[in-house]
Each structure stands twice: as C-alpha cells, then as structure tokens.
Biopython code that builds the backbone (N, CA, C, O; Angstrom):
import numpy as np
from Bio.PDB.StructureBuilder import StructureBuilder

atoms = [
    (1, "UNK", "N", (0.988, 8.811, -6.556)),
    (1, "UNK", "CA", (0.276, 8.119, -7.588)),
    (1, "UNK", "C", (0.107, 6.658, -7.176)),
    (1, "UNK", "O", (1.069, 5.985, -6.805)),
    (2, "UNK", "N", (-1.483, 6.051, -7.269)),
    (2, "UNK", "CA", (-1.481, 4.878, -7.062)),
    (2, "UNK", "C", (-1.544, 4.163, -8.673)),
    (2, "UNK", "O", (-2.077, 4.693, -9.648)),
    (3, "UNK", "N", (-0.700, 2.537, -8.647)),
    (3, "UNK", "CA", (-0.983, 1.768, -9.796)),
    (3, "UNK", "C", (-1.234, 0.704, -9.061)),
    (3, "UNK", "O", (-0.873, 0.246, -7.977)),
    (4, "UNK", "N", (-2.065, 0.380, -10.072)),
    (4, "UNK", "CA", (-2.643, -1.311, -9.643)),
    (4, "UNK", "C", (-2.381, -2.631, -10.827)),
    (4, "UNK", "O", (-2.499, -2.675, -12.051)),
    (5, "UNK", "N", (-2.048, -3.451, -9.983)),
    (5, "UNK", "CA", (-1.273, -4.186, -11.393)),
    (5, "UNK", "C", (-2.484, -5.601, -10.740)),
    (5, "UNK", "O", (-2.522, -5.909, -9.549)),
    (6, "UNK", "N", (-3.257, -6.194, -11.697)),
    (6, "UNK", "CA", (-4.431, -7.220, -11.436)),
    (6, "UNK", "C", (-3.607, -8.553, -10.987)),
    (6, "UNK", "O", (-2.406, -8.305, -10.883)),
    (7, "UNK", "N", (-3.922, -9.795, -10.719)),
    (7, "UNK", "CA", (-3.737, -11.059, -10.438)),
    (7, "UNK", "C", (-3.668, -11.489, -12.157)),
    (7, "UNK", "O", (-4.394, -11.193, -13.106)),
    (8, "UNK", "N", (-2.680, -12.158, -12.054)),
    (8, "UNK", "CA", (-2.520, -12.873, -12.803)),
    (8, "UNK", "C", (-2.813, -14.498, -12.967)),
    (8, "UNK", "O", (-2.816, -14.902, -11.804)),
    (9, "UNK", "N", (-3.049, -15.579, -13.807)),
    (9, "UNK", "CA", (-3.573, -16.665, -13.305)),
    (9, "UNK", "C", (-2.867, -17.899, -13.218)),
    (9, "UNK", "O", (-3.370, -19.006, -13.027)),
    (10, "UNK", "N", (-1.352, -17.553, -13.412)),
    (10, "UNK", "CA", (-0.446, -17.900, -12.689)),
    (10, "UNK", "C", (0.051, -17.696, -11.363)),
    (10, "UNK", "O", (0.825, -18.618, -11.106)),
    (11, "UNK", "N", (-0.078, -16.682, -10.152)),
    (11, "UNK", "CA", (0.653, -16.312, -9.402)),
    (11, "UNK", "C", (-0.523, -16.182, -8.582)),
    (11, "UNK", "O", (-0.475, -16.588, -7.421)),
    (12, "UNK", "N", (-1.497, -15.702, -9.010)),
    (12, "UNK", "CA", (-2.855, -15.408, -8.640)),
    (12, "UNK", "C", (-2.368, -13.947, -7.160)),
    (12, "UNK", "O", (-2.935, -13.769, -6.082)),
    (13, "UNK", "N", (-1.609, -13.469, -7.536)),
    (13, "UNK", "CA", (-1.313, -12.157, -6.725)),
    (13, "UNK", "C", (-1.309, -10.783, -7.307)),
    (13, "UNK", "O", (-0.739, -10.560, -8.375)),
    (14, "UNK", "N", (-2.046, -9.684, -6.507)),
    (14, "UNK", "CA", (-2.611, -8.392, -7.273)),
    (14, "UNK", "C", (-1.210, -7.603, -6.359)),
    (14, "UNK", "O", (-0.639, -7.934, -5.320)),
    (15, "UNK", "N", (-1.033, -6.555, -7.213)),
    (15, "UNK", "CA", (-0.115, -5.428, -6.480)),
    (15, "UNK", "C", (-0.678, -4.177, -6.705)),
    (15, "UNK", "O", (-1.308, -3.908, -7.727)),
    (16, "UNK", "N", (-0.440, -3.258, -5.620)),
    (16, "UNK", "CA", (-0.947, -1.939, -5.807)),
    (16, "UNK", "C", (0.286, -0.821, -5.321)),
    (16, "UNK", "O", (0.605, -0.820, -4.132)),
    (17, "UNK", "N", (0.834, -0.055, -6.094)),
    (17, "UNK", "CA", (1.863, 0.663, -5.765)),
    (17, "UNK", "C", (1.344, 1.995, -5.588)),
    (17, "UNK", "O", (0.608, 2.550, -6.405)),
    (18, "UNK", "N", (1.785, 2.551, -4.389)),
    (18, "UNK", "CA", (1.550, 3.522, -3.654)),
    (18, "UNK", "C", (2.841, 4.790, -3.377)),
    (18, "UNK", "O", (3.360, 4.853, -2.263)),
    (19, "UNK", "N", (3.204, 5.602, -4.321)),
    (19, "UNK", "CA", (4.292, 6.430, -4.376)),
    (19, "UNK", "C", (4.089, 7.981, -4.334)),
    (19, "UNK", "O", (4.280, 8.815, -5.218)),
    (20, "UNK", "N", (3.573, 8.147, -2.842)),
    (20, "UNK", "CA", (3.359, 9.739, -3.084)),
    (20, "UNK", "C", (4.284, 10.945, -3.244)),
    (20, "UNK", "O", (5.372, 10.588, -3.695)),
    (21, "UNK", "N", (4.209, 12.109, -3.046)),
    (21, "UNK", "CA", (4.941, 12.753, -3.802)),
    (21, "UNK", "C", (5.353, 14.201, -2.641)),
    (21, "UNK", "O", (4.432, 15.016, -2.689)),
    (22, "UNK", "N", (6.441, 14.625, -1.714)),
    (22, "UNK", "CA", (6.203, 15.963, -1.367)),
    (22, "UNK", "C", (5.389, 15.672, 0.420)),
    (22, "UNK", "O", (4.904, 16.580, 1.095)),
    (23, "UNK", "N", (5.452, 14.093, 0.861)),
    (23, "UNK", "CA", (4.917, 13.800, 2.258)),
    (23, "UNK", "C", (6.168, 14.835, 3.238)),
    (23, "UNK", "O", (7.382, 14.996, 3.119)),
    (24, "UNK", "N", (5.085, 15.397, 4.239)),
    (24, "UNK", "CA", (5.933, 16.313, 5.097)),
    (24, "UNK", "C", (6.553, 15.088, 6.143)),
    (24, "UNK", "O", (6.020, 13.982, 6.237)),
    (25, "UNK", "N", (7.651, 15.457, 6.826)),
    (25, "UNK", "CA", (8.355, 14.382, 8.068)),
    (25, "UNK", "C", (7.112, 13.949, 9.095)),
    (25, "UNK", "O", (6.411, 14.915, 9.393)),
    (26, "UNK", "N", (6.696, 12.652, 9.705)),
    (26, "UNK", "CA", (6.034, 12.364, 10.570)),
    (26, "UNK", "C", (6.408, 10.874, 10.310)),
    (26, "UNK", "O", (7.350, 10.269, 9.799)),
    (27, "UNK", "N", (5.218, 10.570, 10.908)),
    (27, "UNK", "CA", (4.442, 9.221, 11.096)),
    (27, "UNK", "C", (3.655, 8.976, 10.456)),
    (27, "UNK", "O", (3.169, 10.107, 10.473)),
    (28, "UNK", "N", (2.939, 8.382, 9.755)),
    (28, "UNK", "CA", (1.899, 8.116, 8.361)),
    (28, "UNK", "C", (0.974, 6.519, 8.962)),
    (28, "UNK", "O", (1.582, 5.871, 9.814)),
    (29, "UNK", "N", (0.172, 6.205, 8.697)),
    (29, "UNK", "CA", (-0.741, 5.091, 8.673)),
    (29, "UNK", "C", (-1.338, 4.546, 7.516)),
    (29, "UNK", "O", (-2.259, 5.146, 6.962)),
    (30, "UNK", "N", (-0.908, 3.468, 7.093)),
    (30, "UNK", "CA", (-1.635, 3.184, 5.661)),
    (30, "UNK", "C", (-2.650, 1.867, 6.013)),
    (30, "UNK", "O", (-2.309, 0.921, 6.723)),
    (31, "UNK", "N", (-3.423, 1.955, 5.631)),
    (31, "UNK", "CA", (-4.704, 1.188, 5.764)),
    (31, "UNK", "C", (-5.490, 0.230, 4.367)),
    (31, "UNK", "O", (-6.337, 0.780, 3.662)),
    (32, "UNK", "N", (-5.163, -0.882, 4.185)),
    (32, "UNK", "CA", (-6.203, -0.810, 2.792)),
    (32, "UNK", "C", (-6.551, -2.412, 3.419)),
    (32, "UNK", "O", (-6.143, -3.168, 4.300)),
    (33, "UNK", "N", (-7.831, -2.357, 2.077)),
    (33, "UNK", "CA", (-8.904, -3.553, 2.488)),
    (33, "UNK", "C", (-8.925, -3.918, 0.645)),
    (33, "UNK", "O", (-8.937, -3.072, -0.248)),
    (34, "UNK", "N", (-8.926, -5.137, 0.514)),
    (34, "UNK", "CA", (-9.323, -5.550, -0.764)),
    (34, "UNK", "C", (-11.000, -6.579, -0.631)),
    (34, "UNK", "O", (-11.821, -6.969, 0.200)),
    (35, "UNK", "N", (-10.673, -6.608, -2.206)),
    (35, "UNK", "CA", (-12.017, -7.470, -2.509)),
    (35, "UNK", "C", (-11.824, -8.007, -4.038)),
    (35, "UNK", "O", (-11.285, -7.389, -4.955)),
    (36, "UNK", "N", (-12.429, -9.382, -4.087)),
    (36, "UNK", "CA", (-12.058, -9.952, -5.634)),
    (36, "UNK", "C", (-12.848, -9.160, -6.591)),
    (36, "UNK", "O", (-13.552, -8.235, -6.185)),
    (37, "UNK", "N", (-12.778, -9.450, -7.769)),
    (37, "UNK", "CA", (-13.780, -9.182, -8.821)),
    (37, "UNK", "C", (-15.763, -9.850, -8.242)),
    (37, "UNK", "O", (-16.600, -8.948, -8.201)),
    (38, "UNK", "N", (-15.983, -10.493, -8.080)),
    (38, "UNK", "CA", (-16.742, -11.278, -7.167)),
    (38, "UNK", "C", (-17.472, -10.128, -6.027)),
    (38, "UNK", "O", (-18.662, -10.112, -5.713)),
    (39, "UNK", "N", (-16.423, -9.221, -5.539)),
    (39, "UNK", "CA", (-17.209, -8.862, -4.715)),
    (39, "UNK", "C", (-16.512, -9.367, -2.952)),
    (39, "UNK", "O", (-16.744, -8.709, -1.938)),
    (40, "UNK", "N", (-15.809, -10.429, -2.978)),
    (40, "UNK", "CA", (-15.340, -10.997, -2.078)),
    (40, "UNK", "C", (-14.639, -10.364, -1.005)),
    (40, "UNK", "O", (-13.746, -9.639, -1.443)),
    (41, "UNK", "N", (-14.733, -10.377, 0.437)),
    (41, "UNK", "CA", (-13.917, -9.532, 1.155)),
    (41, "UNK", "C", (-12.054, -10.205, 1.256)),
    (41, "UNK", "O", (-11.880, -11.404, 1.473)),
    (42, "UNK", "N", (-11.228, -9.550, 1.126)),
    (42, "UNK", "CA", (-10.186, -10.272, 1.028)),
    (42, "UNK", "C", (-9.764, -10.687, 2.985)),
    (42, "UNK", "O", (-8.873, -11.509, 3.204)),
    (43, "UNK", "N", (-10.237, -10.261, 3.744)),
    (43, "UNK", "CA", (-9.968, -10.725, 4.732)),
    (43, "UNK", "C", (-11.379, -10.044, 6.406)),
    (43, "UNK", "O", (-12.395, -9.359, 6.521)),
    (44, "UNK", "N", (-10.684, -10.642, 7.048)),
    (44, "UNK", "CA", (-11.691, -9.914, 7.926)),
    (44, "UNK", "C", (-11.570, -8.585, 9.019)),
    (44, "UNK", "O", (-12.376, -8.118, 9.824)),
    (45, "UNK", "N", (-10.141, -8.207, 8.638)),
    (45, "UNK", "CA", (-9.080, -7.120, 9.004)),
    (45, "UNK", "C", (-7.919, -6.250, 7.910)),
    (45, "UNK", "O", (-6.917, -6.786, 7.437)),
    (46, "UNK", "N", (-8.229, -5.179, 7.727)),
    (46, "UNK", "CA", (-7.401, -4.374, 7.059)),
    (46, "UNK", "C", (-6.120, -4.511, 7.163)),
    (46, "UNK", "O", (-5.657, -4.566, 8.303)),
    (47, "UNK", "N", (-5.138, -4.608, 5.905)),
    (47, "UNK", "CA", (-3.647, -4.665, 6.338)),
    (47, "UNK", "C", (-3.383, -3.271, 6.381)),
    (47, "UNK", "O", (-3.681, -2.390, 5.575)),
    (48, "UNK", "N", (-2.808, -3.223, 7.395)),
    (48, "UNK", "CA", (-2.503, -1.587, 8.203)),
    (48, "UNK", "C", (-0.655, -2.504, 8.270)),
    (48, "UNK", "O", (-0.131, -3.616, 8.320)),
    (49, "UNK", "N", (-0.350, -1.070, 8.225)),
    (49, "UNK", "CA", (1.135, -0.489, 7.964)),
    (49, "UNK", "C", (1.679, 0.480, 8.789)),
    (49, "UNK", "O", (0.969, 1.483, 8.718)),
    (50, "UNK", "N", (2.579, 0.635, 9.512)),
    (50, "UNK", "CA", (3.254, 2.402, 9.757)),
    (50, "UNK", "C", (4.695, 2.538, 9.445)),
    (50, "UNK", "O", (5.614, 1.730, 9.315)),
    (51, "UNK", "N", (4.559, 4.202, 9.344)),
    (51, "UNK", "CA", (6.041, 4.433, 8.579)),
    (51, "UNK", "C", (6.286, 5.867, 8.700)),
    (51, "UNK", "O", (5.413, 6.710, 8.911)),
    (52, "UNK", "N", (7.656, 6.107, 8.536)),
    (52, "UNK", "CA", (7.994, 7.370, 9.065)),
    (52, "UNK", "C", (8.694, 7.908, 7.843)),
    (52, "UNK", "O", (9.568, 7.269, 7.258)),
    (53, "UNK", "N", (8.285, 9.095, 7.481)),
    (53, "UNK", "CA", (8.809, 10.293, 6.514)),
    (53, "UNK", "C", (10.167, 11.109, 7.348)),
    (53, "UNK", "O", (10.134, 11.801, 8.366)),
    (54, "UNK", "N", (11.292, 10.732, 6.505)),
    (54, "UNK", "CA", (12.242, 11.646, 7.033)),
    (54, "UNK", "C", (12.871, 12.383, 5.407)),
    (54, "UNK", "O", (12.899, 11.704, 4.380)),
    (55, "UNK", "N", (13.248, 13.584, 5.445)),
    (55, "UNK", "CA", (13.177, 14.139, 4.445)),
    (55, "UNK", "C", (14.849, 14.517, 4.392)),
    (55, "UNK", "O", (15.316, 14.902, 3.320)),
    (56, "UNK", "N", (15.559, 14.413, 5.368)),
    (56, "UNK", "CA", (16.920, 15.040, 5.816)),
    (56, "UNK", "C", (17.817, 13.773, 5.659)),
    (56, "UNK", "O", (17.299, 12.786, 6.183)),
    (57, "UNK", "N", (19.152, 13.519, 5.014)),
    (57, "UNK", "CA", (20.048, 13.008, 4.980)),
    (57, "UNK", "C", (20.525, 12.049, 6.666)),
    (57, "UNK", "O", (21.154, 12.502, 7.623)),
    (58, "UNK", "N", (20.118, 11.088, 6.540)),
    (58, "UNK", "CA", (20.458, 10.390, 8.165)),
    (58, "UNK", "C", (22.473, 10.221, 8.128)),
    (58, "UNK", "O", (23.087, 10.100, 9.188)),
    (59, "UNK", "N", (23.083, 10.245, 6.987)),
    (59, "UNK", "CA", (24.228, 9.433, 6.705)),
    (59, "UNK", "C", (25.648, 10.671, 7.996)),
    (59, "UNK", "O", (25.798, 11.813, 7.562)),
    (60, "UNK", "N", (26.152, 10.458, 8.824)),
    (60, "UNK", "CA", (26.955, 11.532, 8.924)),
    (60, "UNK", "C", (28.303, 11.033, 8.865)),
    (60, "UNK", "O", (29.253, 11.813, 8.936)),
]
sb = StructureBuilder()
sb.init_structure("model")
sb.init_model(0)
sb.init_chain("A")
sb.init_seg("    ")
for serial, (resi, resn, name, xyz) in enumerate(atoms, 1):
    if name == "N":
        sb.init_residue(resn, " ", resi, " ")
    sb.init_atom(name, np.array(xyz, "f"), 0.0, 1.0, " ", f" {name:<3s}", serial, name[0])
structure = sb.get_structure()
C-alpha cells in the first residue's frame, strides 16, 4: 500500500510511504520521480534505491 502525506507549509516536505505486502526474497529497485502541484519537475534524475527481501530469520 502506497500513502502520501502532502508538504506542509511549515517543513515544506512531502512523504510517500511505500509498504508492500508478501515481496518474494531478491533484490528489488525502487525508482520514483516527483513533481509540485505546478507541474514542476522535482529534479533532473529519479531517486532510485536498492534493497534486498529476506524473508528467513538472519539471528543464529
């Protein structure tokens, strides 16, 4: 499930929470691009992410 929580005009920072549900073990790529209300590109490169799904107890 994604939520998106807007900018506020104090902090002027947007959050978007990203909590999926049932990801099999790998490697994953997350990719996102914003834009203001305006229309505005928020940058001129996507913030890209990587991350690894482990589903098994690491603790021994």
């Amino acid at each position: 499930m994604m939520v998106f929580e807007p900018a506020t005009s104090r902090q002027n920072k947007a959050r978007v929470s990203c909590r999926p549900e049932h990801l099999e073990d790998g490697t994953y790529k997350l990719s996102v691009m914003g834009r203001d209300a305006s229309g505005n590109s928020s940058g001129y490169e996507n913030y890209k992410i990587e991350f690894e799904v482990f589903s098994q107890s690491m603790i021994t």
